[in-house]
C-alpha positions in Angstrom: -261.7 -93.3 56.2 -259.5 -96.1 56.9 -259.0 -98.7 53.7 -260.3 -101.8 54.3 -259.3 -105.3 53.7 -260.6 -105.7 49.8 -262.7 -109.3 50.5 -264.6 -105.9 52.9 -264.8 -103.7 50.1 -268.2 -103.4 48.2 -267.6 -104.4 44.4 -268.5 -101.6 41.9 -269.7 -101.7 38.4 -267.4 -99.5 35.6 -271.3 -97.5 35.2 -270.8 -96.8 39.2 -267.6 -94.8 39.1 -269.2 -91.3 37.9 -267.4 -87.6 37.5 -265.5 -86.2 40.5 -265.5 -89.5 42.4 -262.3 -90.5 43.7 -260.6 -93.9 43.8 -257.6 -95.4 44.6 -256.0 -98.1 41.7 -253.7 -100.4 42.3 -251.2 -101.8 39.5 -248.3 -103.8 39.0 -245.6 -102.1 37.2 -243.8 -104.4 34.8 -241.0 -104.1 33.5 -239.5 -105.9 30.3 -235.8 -106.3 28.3 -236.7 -105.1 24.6 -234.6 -104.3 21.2 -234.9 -101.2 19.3 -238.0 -102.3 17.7 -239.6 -102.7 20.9 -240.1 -106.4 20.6 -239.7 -108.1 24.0 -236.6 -110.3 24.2 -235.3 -112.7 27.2 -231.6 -111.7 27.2 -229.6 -109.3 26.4 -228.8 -106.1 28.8 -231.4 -103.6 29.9 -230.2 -100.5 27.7 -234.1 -100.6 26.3 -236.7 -101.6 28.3 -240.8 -101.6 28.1 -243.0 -100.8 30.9 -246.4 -102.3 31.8 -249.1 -101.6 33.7 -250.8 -104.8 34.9 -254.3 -103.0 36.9 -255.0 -105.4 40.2 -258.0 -103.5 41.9 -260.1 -100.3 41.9 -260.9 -99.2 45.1 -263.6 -96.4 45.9 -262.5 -93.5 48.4 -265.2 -90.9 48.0 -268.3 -90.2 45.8 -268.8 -87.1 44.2 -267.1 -84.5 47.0 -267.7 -81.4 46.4 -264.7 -79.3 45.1 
């Protein structure tokens, strides 16, 4: 099955996604400076960094296959 162009895709509801389904997820991965504390800061060197997830789209590939 070929992935579409997402303005193609069907939209799905959080209650849609059910057990054993499969989808694809697409995220941005962040990344940020922080001190030992783990508070973000704008300068300094990267010895300690944070890492973020920012989610952009769920995408479903196949309901329920069987296993």
């Amino acid at each position: 099955m070929p992935i579409r162009p997402y303005e193609l895709m069907h939209h799905w509801s959080v209650r849609d996604v059910a057990d054993y389904d499969v989808v694809m997820i697409e995220v941005h991965v962040l990344r940020s400076q922080c001190d030992e504390d783990g508070n973000i800061v704008t300068d300094g060197n990267w010895d300690r960094y944070r890492v973020h997830l920012e989610l952009q789209t769920v995408c479903m590939i196949w309901r329920n296959p069987t296993l």
